[in-house]
C-alpha positions as CSV (number, residue, x, y, z in Angstrom):
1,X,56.3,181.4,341.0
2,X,55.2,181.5,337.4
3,X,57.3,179.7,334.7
4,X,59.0,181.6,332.5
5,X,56.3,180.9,329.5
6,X,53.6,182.1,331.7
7,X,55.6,185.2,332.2
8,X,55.9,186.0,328.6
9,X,52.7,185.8,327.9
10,X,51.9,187.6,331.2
11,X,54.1,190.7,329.7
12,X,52.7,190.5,325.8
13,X,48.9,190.4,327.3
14,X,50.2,193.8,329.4
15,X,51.2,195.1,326.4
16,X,48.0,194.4,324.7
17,X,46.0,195.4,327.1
18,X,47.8,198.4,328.7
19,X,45.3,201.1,327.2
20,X,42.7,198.8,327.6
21,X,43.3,198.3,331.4
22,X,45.5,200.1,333.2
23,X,45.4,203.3,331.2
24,X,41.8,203.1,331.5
25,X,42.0,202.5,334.9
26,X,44.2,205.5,335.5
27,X,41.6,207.7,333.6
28,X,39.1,206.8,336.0
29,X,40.6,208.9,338.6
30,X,39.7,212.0,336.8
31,X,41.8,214.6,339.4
32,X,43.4,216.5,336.6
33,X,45.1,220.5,337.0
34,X,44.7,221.7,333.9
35,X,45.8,224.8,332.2
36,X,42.8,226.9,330.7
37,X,43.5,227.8,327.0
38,X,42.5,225.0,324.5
39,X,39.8,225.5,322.5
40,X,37.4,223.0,324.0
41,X,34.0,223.0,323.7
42,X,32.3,225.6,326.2
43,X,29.9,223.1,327.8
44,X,33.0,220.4,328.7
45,X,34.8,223.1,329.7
46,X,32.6,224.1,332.4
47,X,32.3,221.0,333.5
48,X,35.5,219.9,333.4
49,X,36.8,223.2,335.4
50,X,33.8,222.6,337.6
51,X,35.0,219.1,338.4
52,X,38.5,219.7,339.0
53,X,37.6,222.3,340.9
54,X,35.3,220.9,343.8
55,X,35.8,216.9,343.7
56,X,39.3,216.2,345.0
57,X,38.2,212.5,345.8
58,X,35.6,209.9,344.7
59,X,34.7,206.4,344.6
60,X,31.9,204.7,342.0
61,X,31.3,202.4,339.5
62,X,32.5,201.5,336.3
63,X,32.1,198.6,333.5
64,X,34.7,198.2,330.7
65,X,34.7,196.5,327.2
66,X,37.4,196.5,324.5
67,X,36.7,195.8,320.8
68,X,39.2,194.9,318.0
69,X,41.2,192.6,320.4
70,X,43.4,190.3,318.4
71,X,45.8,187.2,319.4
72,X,46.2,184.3,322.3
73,X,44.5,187.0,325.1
74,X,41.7,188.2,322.9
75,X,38.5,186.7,324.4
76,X,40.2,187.6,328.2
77,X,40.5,191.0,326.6
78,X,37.3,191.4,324.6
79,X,35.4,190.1,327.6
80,X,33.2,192.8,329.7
81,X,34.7,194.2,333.0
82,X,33.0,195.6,335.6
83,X,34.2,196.4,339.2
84,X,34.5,199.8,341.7
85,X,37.2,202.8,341.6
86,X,38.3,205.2,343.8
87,X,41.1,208.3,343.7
88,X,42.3,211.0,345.7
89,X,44.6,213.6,344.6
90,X,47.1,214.0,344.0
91,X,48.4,210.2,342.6
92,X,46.4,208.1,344.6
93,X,43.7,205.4,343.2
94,X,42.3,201.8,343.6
95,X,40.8,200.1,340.5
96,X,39.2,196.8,341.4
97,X,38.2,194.6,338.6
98,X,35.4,192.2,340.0
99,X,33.8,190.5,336.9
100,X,34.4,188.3,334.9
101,X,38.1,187.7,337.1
102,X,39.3,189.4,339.5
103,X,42.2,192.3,338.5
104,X,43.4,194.9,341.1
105,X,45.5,198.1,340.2
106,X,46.6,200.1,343.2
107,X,48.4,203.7,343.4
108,X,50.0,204.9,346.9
109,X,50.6,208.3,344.9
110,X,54.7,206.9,344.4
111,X,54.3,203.3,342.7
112,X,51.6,202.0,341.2
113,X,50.8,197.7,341.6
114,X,49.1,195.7,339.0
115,X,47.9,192.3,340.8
116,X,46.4,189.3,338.7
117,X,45.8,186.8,340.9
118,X,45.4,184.4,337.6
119,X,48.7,185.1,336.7
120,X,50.0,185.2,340.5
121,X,52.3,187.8,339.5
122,X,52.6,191.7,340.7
123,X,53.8,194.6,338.2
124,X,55.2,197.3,340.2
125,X,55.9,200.7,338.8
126,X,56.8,204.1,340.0
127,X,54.0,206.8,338.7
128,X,55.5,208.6,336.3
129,X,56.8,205.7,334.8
130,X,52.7,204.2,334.6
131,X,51.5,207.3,333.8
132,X,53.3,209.5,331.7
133,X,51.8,210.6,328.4
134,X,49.2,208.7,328.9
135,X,45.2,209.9,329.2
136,X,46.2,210.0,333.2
137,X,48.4,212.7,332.2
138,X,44.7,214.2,331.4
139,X,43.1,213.0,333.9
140,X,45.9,213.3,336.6
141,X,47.4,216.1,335.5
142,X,51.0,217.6,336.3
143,X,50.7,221.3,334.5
144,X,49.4,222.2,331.1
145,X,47.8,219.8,329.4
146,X,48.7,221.1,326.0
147,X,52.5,220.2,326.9
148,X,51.8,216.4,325.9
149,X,48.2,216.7,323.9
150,X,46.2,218.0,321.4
151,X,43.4,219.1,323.0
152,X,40.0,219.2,320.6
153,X,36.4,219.6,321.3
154,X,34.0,217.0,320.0
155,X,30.2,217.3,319.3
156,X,27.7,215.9,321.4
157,X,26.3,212.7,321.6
158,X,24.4,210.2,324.2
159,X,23.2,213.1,326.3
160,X,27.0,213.7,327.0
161,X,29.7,216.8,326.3
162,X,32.5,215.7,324.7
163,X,36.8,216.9,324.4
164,X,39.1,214.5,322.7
165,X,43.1,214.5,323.5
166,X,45.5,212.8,321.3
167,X,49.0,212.5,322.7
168,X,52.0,214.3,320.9
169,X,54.3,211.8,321.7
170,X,54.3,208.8,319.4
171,X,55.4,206.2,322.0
172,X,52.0,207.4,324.1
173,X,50.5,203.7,323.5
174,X,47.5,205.0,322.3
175,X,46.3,207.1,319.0
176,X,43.5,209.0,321.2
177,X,41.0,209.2,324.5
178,X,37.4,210.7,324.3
179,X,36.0,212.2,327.8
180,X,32.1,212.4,328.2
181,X,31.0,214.8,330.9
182,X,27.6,215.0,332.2
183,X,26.4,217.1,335.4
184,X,29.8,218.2,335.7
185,X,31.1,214.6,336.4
186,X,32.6,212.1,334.0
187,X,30.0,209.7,332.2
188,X,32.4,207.4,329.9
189,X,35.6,207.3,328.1
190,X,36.9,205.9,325.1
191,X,40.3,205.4,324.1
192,X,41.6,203.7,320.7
193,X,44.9,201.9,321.6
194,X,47.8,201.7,319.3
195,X,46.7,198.1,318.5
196,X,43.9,199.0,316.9
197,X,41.6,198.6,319.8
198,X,38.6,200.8,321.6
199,X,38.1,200.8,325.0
200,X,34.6,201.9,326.3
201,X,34.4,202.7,330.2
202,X,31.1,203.7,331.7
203,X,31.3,205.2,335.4
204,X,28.0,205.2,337.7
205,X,27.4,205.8,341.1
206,X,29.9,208.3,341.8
207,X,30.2,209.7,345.1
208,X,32.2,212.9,345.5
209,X,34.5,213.6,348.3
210,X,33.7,210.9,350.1
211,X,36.1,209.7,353.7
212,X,39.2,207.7,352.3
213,X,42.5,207.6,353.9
214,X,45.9,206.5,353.1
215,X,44.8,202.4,353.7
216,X,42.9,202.5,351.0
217,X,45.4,203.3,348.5
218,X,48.3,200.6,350.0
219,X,48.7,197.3,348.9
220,X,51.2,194.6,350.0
221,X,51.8,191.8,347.5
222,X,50.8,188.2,349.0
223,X,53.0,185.9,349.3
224,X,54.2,183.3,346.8
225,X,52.8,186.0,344.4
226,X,55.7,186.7,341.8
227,X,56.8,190.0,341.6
228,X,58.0,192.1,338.4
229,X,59.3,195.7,338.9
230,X,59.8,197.7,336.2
């Protein structure tokens, strides 16, 4: 069990970080059902649309790094990530941090489990709770998209097609997410968080539709692990 200090801390870093990890990490599924109609820029588009319409699982690579981190957890934060992700549709995803510490979030499609073993501590949520307007709202998707975003095209850059969403909602946690598309499968994302920091995840390696079943998407929390449910 963690003192109550260390759970404080625990909780502000969450805040900090929650565009920066976990809202990242929920991007990275990438299964959304969107609602054709925004004026996005025709190369994304077809991509996108492409995407949605013959992956309904993958599993690849990514690496992470925030800038503008402030406070007590700003070299954790500020410090490159890179690890594996997987999803399948609808709900379900596994985001394993490797380097430099390991961090694992995990969606059985009803909760969603945030495990730091540093921390020995487990944040449980249901999924709409972790998702809500959030860019897995995007990427997820649970109808229109232009319900909860405003949905722009961007110009190109870095051999990528670009749209950029920024959340209606002002309690979204984060001012906006870029998606970069290339060969009709996401390349990066980058998300400026409500505290003033950008997020840049680059995906590699990704398979399509590749075999996962339901064990890859459970998780039981060890024990003597404390456990927070929100």
């Amino acid at each position: 069990m963690i003192s109550f200090m260390q759970r404080v801390t625990a909780r502000a870093h969450g805040l900090q970080a929650r565009a920066a990890r976990g809202v990242a990490v929920l991007a990275l599924a990438l299964a959304p059902v969107l609602t054709p109609g925004a004026a996005w820029a025709a190369s994304a588009q077809e991509q996108l649309k492409s995407f949605v319409a013959t992956v309904s699982s993958a599993s690849g690579n990514f690496s992470q790094a925030t800038a503008g981190a402030a406070g007590p957890q700003a070299a954790r934060a500020k410090a490159p990530q890179s690890g594996t992700f997987s999803f399948q549709r609808p709900g379900k995803f596994r985001w394993a941090v490797q380097k430099p510490y390991e961090q694992l979030i995990v969606s059985d499609g009803k909760q969603v489990y945030q495990y730091d073993p540093d921390l020995a501590q487990v944040t449980v949520r249901k999924v709409d709770q972790a998702i809500g307007t959030s860019p897995a709202a995007i990427l997820f998707g649970s109808g229109s998209l232009e319900q909860s975003f405003d949905v722009s095209p961007l110009p190109a850059k870095d051999g990528l097609d670009w749209l950029r969403a920024k959340p209606r909602s002002s309690d979204a946690g984060f001012s906006r997410v870029d998606i970069g598309f290339k060969d009709n499968l996401p390349a990066r994302i980058e998300l400026l968080d409500a505290f003033g920091q950008t997020t840049r995840v680059d995906l590699s390696g990704i398979t399509p539709n590749p075999r996962l079943g339901d064990k890859d998407f459970q998780f039981t929390p060890p024990k003597g692990v404390d456990t927070v449910q929100m």
